[in-house]
N, C-alpha and C positions, 0 to 999 in steps of 0.2 A: 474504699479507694480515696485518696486524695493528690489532689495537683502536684504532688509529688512527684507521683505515678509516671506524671509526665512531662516532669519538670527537662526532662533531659532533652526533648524536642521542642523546646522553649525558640532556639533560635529560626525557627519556620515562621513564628508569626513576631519576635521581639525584637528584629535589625528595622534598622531605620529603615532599609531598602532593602528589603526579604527578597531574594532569588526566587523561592518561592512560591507557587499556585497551585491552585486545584483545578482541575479538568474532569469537565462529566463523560461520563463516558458511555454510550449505550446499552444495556442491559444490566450495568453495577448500579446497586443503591446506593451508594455512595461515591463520591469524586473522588479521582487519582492524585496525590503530591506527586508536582511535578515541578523539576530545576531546569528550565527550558536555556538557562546560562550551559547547562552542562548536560541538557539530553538524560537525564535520570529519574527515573519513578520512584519514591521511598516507600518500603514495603514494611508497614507497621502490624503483626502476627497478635498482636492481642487484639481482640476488637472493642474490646472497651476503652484502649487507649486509642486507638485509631478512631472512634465517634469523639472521643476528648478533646485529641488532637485538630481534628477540622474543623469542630465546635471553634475553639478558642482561635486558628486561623481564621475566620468568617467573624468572628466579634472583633478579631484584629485588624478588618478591613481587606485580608488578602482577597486577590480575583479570585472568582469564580468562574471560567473560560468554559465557552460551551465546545472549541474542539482542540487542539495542540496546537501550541504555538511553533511555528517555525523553530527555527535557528537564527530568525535575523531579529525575533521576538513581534511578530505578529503573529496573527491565527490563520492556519492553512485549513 
C-alpha cells in the first residue's frame, strides 16, 4: 500500500482551514470524520485506508472532539 492509496482524501487534513474532525464515539475503535460545517460523517469502506486516513489527520493537527460539535461549531 502506498500514500497513494489515499492521496485522494488528502484535502481532510491539507486545507489550511480543514472543515474537518474526528469525533470519538463510544463503543467504535476508532473516531468518526466529521464536517460539523455541513453535518456529515465520511464513510471510508477500506479499513486500511480509514486507520491511514486518521493517522495522517492527527499528525496534521486536526481535532480530536470527544462528543459532536453543534451546528454553531462548539461541542454539544
Amino acid at each position: 500500500m502506498t500514500d497513494g492509496d489515499i492521496e485522494i482524501y488528502s484535502y481532510l487534513w491539507n486545507m489550511k482551514e480543514s472543515e474537518w474532525v474526528l469525533v470519538k464515539v463510544q463503543g467504535a475503535s476508532l473516531p468518526v470524520i466529521y464536517n460539523p460545517v455541513d453535518r456529515h460523517a465520511l464513510i471510508i469502506e477500506n479499513d486500511d485506508h480509514l486507520v491511514r486516513v486518521i493517522d495522517a489527520m492527527k499528525a496534521s493537527g486536526i481535532p480530536v472532539l470527544e462528543k459532536f460539535p453543534d451546528h454553531r461549531g462548539g461541542e454539544r
